[in-house]
Residue, then its C-alpha position, 0 to 999 in steps of 0.5 A: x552479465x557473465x554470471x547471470x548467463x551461466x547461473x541464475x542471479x540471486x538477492x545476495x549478488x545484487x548491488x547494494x543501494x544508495x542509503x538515500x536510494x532505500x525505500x525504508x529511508x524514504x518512507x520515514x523521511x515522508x512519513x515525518x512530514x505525514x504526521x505532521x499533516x495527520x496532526x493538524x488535519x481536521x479530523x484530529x480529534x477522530x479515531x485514527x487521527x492520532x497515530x503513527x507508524x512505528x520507524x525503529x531501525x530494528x523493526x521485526x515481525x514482532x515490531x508493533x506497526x503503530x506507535x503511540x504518539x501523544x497529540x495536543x490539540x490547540x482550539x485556537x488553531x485553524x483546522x485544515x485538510x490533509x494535504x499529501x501533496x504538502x507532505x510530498x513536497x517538503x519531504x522531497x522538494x529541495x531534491x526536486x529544486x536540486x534537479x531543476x536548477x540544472x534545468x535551468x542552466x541548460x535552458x540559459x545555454x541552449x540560447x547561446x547557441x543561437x547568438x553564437x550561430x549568428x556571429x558564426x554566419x557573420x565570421x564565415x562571410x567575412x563581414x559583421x556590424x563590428x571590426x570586420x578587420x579583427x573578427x575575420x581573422x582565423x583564431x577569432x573562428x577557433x574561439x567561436x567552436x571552443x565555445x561552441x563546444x563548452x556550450x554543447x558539454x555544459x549543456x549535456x551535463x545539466x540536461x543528463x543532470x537534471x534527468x538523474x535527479x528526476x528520475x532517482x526523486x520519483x523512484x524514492x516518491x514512488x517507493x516512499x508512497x508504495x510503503x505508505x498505502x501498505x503500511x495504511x492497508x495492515x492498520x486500517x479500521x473494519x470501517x474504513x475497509x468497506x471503503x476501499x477494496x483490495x483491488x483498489x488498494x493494489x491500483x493505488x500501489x501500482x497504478x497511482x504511485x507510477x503516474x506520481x512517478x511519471x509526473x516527476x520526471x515531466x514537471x519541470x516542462x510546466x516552467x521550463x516550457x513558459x521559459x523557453x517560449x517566453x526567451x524565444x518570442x525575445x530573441x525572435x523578436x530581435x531577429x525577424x522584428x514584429x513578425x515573430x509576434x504573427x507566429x506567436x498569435x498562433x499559440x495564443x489562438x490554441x491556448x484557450x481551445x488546449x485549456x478547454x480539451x485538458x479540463x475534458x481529459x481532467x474529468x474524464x481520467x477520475x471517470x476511468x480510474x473509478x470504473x477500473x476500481x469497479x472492474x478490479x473489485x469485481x474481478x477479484x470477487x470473481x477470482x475469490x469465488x470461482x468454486x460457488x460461481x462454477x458450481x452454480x453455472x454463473x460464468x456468464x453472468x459476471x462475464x457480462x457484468x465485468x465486459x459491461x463495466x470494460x465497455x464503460x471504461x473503453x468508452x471513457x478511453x475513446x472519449x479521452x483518446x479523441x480529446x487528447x489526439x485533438x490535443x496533441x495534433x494542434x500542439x504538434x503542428x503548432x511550432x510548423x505553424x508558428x515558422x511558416x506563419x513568422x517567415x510569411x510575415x517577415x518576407x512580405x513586410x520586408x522592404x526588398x522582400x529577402x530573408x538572409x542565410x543569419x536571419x534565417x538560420x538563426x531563426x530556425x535554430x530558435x524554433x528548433x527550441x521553440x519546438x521542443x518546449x510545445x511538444x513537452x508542454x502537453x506531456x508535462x500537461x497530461x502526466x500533471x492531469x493523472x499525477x493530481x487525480x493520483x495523489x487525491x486518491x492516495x490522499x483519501x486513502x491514506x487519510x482513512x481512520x486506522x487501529x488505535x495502538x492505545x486499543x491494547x497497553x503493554x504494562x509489564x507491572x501487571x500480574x495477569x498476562x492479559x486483563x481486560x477490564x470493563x471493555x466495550x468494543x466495536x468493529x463499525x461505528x455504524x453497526x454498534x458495540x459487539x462486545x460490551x462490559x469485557x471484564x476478564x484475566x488471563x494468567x501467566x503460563x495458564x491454559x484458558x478456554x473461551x467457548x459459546x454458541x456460534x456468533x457469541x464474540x469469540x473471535x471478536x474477543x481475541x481481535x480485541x485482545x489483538x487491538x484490532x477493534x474499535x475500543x469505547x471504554x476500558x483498557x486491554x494489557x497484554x504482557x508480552x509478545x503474542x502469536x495468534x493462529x486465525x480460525x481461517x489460515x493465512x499461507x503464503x505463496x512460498x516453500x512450506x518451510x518458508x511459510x513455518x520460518x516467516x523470516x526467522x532464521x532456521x533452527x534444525x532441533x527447534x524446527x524439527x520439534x515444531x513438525x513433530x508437535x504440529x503432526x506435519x511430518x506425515x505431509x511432508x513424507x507425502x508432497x514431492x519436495x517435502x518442506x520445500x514444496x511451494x504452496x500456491x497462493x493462500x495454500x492453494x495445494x493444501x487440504x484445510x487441516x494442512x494449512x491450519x496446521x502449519x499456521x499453527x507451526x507458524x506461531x510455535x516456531x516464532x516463540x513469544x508469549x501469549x498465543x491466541x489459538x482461534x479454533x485451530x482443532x477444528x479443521x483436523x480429526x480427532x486423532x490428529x487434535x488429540x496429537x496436537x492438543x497433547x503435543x503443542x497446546x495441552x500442560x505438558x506440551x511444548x507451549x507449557x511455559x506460555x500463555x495459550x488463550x483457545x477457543x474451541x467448541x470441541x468440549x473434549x478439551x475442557x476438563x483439560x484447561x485451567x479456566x474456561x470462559x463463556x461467551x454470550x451475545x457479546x459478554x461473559x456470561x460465565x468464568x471460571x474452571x471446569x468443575x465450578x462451571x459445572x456445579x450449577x445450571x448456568x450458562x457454560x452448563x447450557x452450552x454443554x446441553x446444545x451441544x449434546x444435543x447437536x451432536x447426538x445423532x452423530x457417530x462418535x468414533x473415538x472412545x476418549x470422546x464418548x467417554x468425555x460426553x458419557x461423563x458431561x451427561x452425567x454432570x449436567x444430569x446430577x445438575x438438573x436433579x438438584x435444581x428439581x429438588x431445590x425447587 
């Protein structure tokens, strides 16, 4: 405390963890378990189905999340849904029992103190049923506060006892869930993502995950509570008679009337949690396009849309307030009902109408019990109410279809560092194949650029290199390790020097080479702080060729293999892609010994490349290098036309470029006057 008043405290200065404590030990024992559900669930045969994450001890950024994971289906074998209250339950539940069984012995020793209280009454007045002679004497009262005392300490101990293990278990569940939906999230099919936004994904990690965790450290009042009730009734019967069963007619007459009121709340919880997801999602729509909805005057629109859907949920949130103040009332007065009604009854059929001081000490220490298990009863009711609406939500997610890691083998024996061959791929199953017949190769150390028109599968052809589409047929191999730079930059909310790391450690030449190459030594001069300036969320301080640029640092400084370059040039002016082109992407640049797949419509660059494939609704239309794509009127010759054509009003400023179109209107002129005189 000392330390942290003077300075602030720091991830190297925090107590390490109990091994069994760490959220990675207890995700993996949790995601053996959900394999084995995953396997023998009844959608084992479907896209998905078969997968699992990779567990490494060494696992890195380059780690691939999937793994392969070979499945043998037994058609005699009975189908069955996924259960993850199954997998949850063989992962953690000899812990859950380890905290129980101190329950237990703390509810078999808060019932010696009421048979002790009665023989110390008897003592204190002197005369028992038994030797009043013997148990009157002075050390018969010692030994009756020794045990006193040890019931009180082994109490304490299992009561503290049970609570630890309680509370470190649904910290672990919570952790082990938490990594689960963020694993699922990253692999999940375009498909299944319709389903699920991410504001539900983020109320699944933080919202269902903690009732999970709450239900943990309540659940043993399910049994415990019965027990309690149950020895209490028992040994209330043996003090006050038949008169304990009066009291215990109050409880069974609020039974079914408690049974009706939870069924209400049950419904009413899955109610809410559905309309907050609607909230969320439409919030997160909201905060994501703020620019459109204030440019076009829309503020109050979708603030009446969102405080329609709140007024839904708070409607929802009275009803079940209003249930669950019924509830708790009729619970809360219960134990005084079921005291007042037992003594009534027990003094008006007593015979001299008396009730002793034993007899009525006694009773009241065992109502103090009686107390305590009705009102964690309801508790342990409504936590048991949100955790299983909780953990049907989880499972649905966790159940969604994911990437298939056989979408993309890693054969090294391969001469091409990526093949594609008779490749059929789709985002949705719903929507249909977008790319079909694929049949491509990319060299080792080969520059290849991929063009078409807008809309043709480009970026889907590098998602399916990737293995983040659906595969029908054929098979992808990449060699090597691959970095990939989005047409739309990923920044995080962190140092720009951070976000170029991403977890890597810092190498002052390499780094520096990497700002150099990239052109970002220009901003850093210019931001406050240089490269520790802290970019806001998704690069919020930063212009669009900024934040493309430093993904493009990014994937540089990371140093694998293939680099797929989705259109990084287009978002910087032409000087600054030439300074790039040159520098990071060109045959002599950085990237020279390495694999570069780009895609580009700026046609300045192809004379450039080694290869050059065209792209046509969904298929290759053309392959091959510059000057054989443009010794014939073909596809990659028509694409060069539009965009002559699109772009011939406009003021071309740099001459490279205008000398590089003068030279493709000659080619494509040459073309169409062959063509004339063949025909």
């Amino acid at each position: 405390m000392i330390q942290g008043y003077k300075k602030p405290l720091n991830e190297d200065e925090m107590f390490k963890l109990n091994e069994r404590d760490m959220c990675k030990v207890a995700y993996k024992r949790f995601l053996k378990n959900w394999d084995k559900e995953r396997i023998s669930a009844s959608r084992l045969g479907q896209s998905g189905s078969s997968r699992r994450y990779n567990l490494q001890d060494d696992m890195s950024e380059s780690t691939p999340l999937l793994a392969p994971k070979p499945v043998i289906k037994d058609p005699n074998t009975k189908e069955k849904k996924r259960s993850l209250f199954r997998a949850l339950a063989k992962t953690f539940g000899l812990e859950l029992l380890h905290a129980h069984v101190f329950k237990l012995i703390y509810d078999i020793t808060i019932f010696i103190s009421p048979i002790l209280l009665r023989f110390l009454i008897a003592f204190s007045k002197g005369s028992t049923e038994t030797d009043s002679s013997e148990f009157s004497q002075t050390w018969k009262g010692y030994m009756l506060a020794a045990a006193f005392f040890v019931t009180i300490l082994i109490q304490s101990i299992a009561c503290h006892q049970q609570f630890y293990w309680g509370m470190t278990l649904g910290i672990r569940v919570k952790a082990a869930l938490m990594a689960a939906v963020y694993r699922k999230a990253l692999t999940l099919t375009s498909g299944a993502r319709k389903e699920s936004t991410v504001g539900e994904i983020v109320n699944l990690m933080s919202i269902d995950t903690q009732h999970v965790q709450d239900n943990i450290n309540y659940l043993w009042a399910l049994w415990s509570s019965p027990l309690q009730i149950g020895l209490c009734l028992y040994f209330l019967y043996q003090t006050v008679g038949v008169s304990a069963f009066a009291g215990f007619g109050i409880l069974i007459l609020l039974l079914p009337v408690n049974g009706v009121v939870m069924g209400k709340i049950h419904g009413l919880q899955g109610e809410q949690m559905k309309q907050k997801d609607n909230r969320v999602k439409l919030l997160s729509e909201v905060l994501n396009g703020i620019k459109i909805l204030k440019l076009y005057a829309w503020e109050m629109s979708f603030k009446d849309k969102i405080a329609a859907i709140r007024n839904i949920e708070l409607t929802i949130l009275k009803k079940s307030a209003m249930l669950s103040m019924i509830f708790w009332f009729s619970w809360g007065v219960a134990p005084y009902l079921v005291s007042l009604v037992t003594f009534a009854t027990f003094v008006f059929l007593s015979k001299d109408h008396y009730l002793d001081a034993e007899t009525a000490f006694v009773a009241i220490s065992l109502f103090n019990i009686l107390r305590f298990a009705i009102n964690f009863a309801p508790m342990a009711l409504t936590e048991t109410i949100k955790a299983s609406v909780s953990i049907k939500r989880l499972n649905k997610f966790l159940s969604h279809d994911e990437l298939d890691s056989d979408n993309v083998f890693h054969d090294y024996s391969k001469d091409d560092a990526i093949l594609v061959e008779n490749g059929t791929f789709m985002w949705d199953p719903d929507i249909g194949e977008c790319l079909k017949n694929i049949d491509l190769s990319v060299p080792e150390k080969s520059l290849v650029a991929i063009v078409g028109q807008v809309g043709s599968g480009k970026s889907s052809l590098m998602s399916a290199i990737l293995g983040d589409m659906t595969k029908v047929k054929g098979t992808v191999n990449v060699k090597g390790s691959v970095g990939y730079v989005p047409q739309q930059a990923w920044i995080q909310n962190c140092t720009l020097q951070d976000n170029i790391l991403f977890g890597n450690d810092m190498e002052q030449d390499k780094y520096h080479q990497v700002i150099d190459a990239c052109a970002l030594q220009p901003d850093l001069d210019i931001l406050p702080a240089g490269d520790s300036t802290e970019i806001g969320e998704k690069g919020i301080n930063l212009s669009g060729g900024q934040k493309q640029r430093v993904s493009l640092a990014r994937a540089v400084y990371h140093d694998t293999d293939i680099y797929l370059l989705d259109d990084p040039l287009s978002a910087v002016d032409s000087n600054v892609g030439k300074h790039i082109f040159d520098q990071v992407i060109g045959k002599d640049s950085l990237l020279k010994d390495k694999t570069r797949v780009l895609v580009t419509h700026g046609v300045r660059w192809l004379p450039f490349v080694d290869k050059i494939i065209v792209m046509m609704d969904g298929a290759v239309s053309e392959c091959g290098s510059y000057d054989e794509l443009l010794s014939h009127d073909g596809a990659f010759a028509q694409f060069l036309k539009m965009y002559l054509i699109q772009t011939e009003d406009e003021e071309e400023e740099d001459p490279d470029e205008k000398e590089i179109k003068a030279k493709i209107l000659q080619r494509l002129t040459s073309i169409t006057s062959e063509d004339d005189e063949s025909d």
